[in-house]
C-alpha positions as CSV (number, residue, x, y, z in Angstrom):
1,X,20.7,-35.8,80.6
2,X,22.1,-34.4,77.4
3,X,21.8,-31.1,76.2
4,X,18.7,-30.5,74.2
5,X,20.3,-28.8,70.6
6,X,19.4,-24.7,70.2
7,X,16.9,-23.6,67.8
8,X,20.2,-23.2,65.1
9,X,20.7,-26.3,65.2
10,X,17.7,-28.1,65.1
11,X,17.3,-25.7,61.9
12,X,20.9,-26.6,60.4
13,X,19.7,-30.4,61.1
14,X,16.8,-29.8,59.6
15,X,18.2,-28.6,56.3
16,X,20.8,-31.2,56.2
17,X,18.5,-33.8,56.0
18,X,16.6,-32.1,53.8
19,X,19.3,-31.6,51.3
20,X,22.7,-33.9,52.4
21,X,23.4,-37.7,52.2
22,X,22.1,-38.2,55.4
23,X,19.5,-37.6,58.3
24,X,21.1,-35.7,61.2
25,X,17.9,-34.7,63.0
26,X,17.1,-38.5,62.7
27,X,17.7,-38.3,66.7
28,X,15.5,-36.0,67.5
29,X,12.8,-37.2,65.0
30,X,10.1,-40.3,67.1
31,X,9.4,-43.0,64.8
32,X,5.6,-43.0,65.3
33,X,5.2,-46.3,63.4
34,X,8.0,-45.0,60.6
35,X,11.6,-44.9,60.9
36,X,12.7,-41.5,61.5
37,X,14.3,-41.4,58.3
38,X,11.4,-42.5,56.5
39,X,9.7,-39.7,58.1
40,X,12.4,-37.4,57.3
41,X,12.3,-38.6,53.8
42,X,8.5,-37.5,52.9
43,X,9.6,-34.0,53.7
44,X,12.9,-34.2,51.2
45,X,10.6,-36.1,49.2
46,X,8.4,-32.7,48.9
47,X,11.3,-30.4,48.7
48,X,12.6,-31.5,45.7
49,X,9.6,-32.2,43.9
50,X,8.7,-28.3,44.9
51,X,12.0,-27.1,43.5
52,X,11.9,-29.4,40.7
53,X,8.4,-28.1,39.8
54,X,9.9,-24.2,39.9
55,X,12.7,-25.1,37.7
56,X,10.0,-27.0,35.4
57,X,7.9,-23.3,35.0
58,X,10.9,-21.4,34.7
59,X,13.5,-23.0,32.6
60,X,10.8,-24.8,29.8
61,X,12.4,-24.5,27.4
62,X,15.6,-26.1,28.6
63,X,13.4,-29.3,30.0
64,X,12.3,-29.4,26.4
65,X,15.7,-29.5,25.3
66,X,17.2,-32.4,27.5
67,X,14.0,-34.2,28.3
68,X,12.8,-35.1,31.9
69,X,15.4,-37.4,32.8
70,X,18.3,-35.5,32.5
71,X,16.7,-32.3,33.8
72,X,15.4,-34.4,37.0
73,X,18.8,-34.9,38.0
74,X,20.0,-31.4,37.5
75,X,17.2,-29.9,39.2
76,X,18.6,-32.0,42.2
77,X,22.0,-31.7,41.9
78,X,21.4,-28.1,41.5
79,X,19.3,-27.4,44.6
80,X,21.9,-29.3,47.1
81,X,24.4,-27.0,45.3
82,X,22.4,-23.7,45.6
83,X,19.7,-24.2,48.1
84,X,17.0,-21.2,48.1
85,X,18.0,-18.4,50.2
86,X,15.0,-16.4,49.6
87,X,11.3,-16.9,50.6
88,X,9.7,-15.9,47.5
89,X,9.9,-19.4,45.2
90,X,10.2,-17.1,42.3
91,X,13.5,-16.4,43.4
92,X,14.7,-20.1,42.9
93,X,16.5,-20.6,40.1
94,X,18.8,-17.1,39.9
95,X,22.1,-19.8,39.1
96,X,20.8,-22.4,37.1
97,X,22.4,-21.1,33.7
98,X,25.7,-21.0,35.6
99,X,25.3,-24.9,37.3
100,X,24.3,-26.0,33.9
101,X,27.6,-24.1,32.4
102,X,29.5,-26.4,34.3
103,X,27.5,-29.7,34.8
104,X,29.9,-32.4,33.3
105,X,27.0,-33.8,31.6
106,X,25.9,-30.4,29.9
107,X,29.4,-29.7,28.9
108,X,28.7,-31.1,24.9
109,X,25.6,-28.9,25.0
110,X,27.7,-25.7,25.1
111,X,24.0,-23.4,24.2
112,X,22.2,-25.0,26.8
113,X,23.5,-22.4,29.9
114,X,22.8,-19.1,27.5
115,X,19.2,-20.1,26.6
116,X,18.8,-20.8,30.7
117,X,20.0,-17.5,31.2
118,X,17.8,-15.9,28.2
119,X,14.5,-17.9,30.1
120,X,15.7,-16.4,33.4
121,X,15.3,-13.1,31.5
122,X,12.3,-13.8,30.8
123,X,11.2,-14.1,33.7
124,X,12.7,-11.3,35.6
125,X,11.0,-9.4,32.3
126,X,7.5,-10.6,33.4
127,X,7.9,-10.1,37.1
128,X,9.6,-6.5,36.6
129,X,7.4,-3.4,38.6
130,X,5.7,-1.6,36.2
131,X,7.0,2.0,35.2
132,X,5.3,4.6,33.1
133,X,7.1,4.5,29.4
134,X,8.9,8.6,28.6
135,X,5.8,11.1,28.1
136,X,5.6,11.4,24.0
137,X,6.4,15.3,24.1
138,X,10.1,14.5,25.4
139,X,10.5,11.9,22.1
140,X,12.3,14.8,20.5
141,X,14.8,14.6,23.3
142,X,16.3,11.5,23.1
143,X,19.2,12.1,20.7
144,X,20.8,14.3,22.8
145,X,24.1,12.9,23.2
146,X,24.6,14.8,27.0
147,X,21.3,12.8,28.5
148,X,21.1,9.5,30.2
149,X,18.7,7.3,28.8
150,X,16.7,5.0,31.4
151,X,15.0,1.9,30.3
152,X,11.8,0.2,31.7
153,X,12.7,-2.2,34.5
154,X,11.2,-5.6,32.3
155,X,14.2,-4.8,29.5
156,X,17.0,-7.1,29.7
157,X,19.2,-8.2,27.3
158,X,21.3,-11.3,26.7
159,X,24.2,-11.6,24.5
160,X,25.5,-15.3,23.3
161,X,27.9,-17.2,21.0
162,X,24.8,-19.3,19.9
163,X,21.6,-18.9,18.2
164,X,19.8,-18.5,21.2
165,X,16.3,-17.3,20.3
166,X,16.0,-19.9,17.6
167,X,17.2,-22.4,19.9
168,X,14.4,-21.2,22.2
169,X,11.6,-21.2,19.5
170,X,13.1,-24.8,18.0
171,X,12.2,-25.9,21.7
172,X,9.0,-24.7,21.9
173,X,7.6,-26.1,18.0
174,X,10.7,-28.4,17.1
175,X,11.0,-28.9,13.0
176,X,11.5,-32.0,11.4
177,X,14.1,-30.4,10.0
178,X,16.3,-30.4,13.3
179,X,18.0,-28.2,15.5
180,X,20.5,-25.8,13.3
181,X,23.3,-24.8,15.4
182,X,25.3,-22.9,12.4
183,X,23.7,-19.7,12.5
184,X,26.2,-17.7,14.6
185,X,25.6,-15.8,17.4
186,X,22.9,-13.4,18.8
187,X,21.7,-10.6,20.8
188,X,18.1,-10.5,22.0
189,X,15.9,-7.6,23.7
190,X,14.0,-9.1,26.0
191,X,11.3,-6.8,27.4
192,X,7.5,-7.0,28.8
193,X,4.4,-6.5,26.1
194,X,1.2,-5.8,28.8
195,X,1.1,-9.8,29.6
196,X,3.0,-11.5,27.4
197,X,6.9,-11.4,27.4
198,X,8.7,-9.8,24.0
199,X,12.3,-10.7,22.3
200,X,13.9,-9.5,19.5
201,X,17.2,-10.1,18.1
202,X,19.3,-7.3,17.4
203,X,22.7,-6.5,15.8
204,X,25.9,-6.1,18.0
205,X,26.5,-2.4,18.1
206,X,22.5,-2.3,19.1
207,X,23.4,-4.4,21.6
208,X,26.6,-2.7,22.6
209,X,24.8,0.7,23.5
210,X,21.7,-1.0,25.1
211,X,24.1,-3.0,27.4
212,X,25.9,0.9,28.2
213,X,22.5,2.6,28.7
214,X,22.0,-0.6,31.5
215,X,24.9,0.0,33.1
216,X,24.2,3.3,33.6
217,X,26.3,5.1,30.5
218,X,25.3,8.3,28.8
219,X,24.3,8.7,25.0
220,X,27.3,9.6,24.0
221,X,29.7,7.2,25.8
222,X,26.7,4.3,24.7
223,X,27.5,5.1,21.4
224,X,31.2,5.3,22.0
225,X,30.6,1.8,23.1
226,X,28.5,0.7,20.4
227,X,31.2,1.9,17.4
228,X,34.4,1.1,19.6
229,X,35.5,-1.6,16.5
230,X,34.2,1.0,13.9
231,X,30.9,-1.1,13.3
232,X,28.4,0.6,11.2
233,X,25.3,1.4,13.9
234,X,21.9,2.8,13.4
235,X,21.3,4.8,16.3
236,X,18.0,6.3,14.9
237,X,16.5,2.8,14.1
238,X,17.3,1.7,17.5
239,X,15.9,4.7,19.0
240,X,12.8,4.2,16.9
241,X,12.7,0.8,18.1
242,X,12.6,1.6,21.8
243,X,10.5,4.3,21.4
244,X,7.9,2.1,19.4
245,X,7.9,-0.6,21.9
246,X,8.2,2.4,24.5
247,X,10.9,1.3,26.6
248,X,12.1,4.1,27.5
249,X,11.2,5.2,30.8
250,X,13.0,8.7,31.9
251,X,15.9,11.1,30.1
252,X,18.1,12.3,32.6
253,X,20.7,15.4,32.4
254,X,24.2,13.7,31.9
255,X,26.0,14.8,35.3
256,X,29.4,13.2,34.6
């Protein structure tokens, strides 16, 4: 009698058929009036339309862009070459931007990856915990070049060679002028309003010191960042901006 397979491998099976060419569990699958791949095949026929379906609520503005078709076939190709790892569905979907980057037939659309990854901020904006914005009475604080400034977990920020955030609102009311292209550039905020998700372009210094103050930076090496190439910057609008908004979250001492 042959050796029944382990738990492992039934489970390996299991996801190779669900994902591969073909249908190893097949053997240990009885036909019940189907084929055991045909059986197999209404459970690969679900997870794909499920994944399919998360890529569709995420990325919308990208299925706008490339129409149902070709998004179809990247939402497959891209969950045989990242399957989920996680549980949580809203997890699915952390690499698109960088399978699209590289997708042979996405290579002529060289904007489509950054406005992925600026829809992907979007998300992780809306999901983000909540945390209480810096108490009005410390406002006073926050040029201090020796303190640490710590942003709201929703604020993200995404930096691109393309017009990103007029790609993204051409995809969601396209003109009958067309798609412009020729606009350079841009930096967007990305942030949480109560239950709605914010973005607002920004300059490059702006987006120079925010990108510090993310990674952890001080004031004064942010805005060491921010003027590196002797770029005029207007710390105090910016300030006023995140204060306004109230994404600021905490000052810290400067311990470094």
């Amino acid at each position: 009698m042959p050796q029944s397979p382990s738990l492992l491998e039934l489970q390996r099976a299991f996801a190779d058929s669900m994902l591969g060419e073909h249908y190893p569990l097949a053997a240990c699958v009885r036909p019940h009036g189907l084929k055991a791949e045909q059986r197999l095949q209404v459970y690969r026929n679900i997870v794909m339309i499920t994944a399919t379906d998360v890529l569709r609520t995420s990325y919308p503005a990208v299925l706008a862009l490339v129409g149902e078709e070709f998004f179809s076939v990247a939402a497959t190709r891209y969950l045989r070459t990242y399957p989920s790892q996680s549980g949580n569905l809203q997890d699915y979907g952390a690499h698109f931007a960088d399978f699209l980057a590289v997708m042979p037939e996405a290579l002529s659309l060289d904007y489509l990856a950054d406005v992925a990854r600026l829809e992907w901020a979007r998300q992780q904006a809306y999901l983000a915990g909540e945390s209480a914005p810096l108490d009005s009475s410390r406002a006073g604080a926050v040029v201090n070049s020796g303190l640490h400034l710590l942003l709201r977990p929703d604020v993200h920020l995404i930096s691109s060679l393309h017009p990103v955030l007029d790609i993204w609102r051409f995809s969601q009311a396209p003109s009958p002028e067309g798609l412009s292209l020729g606009t350079g550039g841009q930096h967007i905020l990305v942030w949480r309003d109560k239950d709605q998700v914010a973005m607002q372009a920004i300059d490059q210094p702006a987006s120079r010191f925010i990108a510090a103050l993310i990674e952890g930076a001080s004031m004064d090496k942010a805005y060491a960042k921010a003027t590196e190439d002797e770029t005029e910057f207007d710390l105090q609008g910016l300030i006023t901006l995140l204060l306004h908004h109230q994404l600021i979250c905490a000052i810290e001492e400067h311990t470094t």
